[in-house]
N, C-alpha and C positions, 0 to 999 in steps of 0.2 A: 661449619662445613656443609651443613645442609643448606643455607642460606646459596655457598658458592655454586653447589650443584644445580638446584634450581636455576640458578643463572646462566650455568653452562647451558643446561637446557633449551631454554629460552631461547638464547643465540644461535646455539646448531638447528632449532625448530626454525627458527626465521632464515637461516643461512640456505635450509633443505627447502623450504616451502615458503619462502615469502608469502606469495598469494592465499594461500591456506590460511595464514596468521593472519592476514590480513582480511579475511573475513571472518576472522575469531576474533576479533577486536570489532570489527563491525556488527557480527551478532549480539556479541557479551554489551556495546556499545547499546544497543537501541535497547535491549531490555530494562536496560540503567536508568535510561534515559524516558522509559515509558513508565516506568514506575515511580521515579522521581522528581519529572522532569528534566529542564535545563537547567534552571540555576540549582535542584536538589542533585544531579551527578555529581560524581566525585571519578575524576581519572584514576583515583589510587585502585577504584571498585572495580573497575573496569577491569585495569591491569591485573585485578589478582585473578580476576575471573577468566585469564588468557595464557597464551603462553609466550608473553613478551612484557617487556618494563613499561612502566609508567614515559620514561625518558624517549622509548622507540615508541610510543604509540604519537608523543608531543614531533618526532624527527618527522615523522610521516605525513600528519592528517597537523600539525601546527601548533592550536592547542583546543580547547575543548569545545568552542565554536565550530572551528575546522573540525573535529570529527562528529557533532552532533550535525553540520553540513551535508559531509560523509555518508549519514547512515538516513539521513533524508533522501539523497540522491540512487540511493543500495535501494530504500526500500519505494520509490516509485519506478524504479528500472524492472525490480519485480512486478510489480503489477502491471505493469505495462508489455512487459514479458510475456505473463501468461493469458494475455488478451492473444499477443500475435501467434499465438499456437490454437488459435480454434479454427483455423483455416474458417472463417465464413466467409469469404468469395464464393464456396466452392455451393453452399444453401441458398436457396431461393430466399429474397426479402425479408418474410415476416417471419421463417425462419431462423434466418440470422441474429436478426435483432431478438428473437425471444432467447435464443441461445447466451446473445451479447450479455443481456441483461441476468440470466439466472446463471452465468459465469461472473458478473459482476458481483452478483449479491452473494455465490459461495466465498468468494476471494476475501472479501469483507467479515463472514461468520468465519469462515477457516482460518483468519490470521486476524484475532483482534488487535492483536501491537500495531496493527497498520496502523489501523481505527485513531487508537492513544496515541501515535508519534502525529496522524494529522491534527488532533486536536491540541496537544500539545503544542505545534506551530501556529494555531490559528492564535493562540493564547499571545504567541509571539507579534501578530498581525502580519506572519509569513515575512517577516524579516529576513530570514535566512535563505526562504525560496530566492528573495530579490539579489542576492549576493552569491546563487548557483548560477555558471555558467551554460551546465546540462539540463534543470530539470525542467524548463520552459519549452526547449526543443525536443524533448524527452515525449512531453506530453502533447505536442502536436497529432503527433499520430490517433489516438484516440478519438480526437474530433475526428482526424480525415476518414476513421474507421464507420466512424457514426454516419459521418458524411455521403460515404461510396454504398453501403445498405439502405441509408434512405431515400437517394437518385434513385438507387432502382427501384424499389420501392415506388416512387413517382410515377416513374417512366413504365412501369409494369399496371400501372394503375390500383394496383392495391394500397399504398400509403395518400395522406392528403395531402394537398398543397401547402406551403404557408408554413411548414413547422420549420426552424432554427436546428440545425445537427447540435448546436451546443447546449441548446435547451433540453435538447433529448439525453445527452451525455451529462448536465447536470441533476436530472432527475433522476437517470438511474443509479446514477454515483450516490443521490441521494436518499431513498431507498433504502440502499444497500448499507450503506454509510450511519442510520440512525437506526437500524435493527441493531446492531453492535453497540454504538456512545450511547443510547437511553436504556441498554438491559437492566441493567440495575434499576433506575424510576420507574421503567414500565413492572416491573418483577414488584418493584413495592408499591405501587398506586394502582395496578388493576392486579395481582397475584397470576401475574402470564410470563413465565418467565420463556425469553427470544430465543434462547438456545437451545432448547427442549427440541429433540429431533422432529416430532410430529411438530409443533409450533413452528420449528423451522420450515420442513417442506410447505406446511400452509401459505404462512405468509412470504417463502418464494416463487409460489405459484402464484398468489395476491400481484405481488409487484408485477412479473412478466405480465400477469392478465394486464393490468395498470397500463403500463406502457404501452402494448402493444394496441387497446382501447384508446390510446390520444395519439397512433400513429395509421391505424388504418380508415380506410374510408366507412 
């Protein structure tokens, strides 16, 4: 009896809220999937961890490719997200980009899963990036963002000539990116541990200085 209620549940939850469930299956999804990877998930975990079946999560997203896909393309639409909410059009150059970057490097310590679900596809050689329709064009913007603050930048005269928007987009991703995946090694080979509040603001003021020292004149 309890087994059927559950069940009832589950249907009226997805019948009232698809969308709702459907980023309950995306959350509970990437947790699974960060902690055990791709081949260590298991759907059945997922599903219990939601409010929908195993059978509705396969109707959906296909089956466990199709939604570790899913929660790759959830979770760069987030970050890409809250890049386009810093309004920097609206800040002078070096500015922006100081902004750009110590909004890159919170996003990175504020959501380690990021961190684990990219490393976890690198592990893949980004197989599953190659077989998303969205997250290529998803990610274009990012460059263009790099792109449109470091023309001004030029054109204002305060940045140099000659640097790459993509170079500068990879190095702050990168940065940001290895404060998080090496906490643990750095934490046991030099006793500094990355997420330590004070350690944090240090070494986000570090990186902003960084970049913004290989973009101005």
């Amino acid at each position: 009896m309890k087994r059927a209620g559950k069940a009832r549940d589950r249907a009226a939850s997805w019948t009232q809220d698809p969308d709702g469930v459907r980023r309950d299956i995306l959350a509970a999804a990437r947790m699974e999937f960060v902690e055990k990877g791709l081949s260590g998930a298991r759907v059945d975990e997922i599903a219990a961890r939601t409010a929908t079946s195993k059978r509705m999560i396969y109707y959906y997203f296909g089956d466990k490719e199709g939604l570790y896909r899913a929660v790759l393309e959830d979770a760069y639409q987030r970050m890409r997200d809250s890049e386009r909410k810093l309004d920097l059009a609206a800040l002078p150059p070096h500015e922006a980009l100081a902004k750009l970057v110590a909004a890159s490097f919170d996003y990175h310590a504020d959501d380690p899963s990021y961190v684990r679900l990219i490393m976890v596809e690198n592990i893949h050689h980004a197989r599953h990036l190659q077989g998303s329709r969205t997250i290529g064009p998803l990610n274009q913007p990012a460059i263009e963002t790099v792109r449109e603050i470091y023309q001004r930048g030029v054109d204002e005269g305060v940045f140099r000539v000659g640097l790459d928007p993509l170079d500068i987009h990879l190095t702050i991703a990168a940065l940001g990116f290895f404060n998080v995946s090496n906490q643990a090694t750095v934490r046991e080979l030099f006793s500094r541990d990355t997420a330590e509040p004070a350690i944090r603001e240090k070494r986000r003021n570090h990186v902003v200085e960084t970049v913004l020292r290989m973009a101005l004149i």
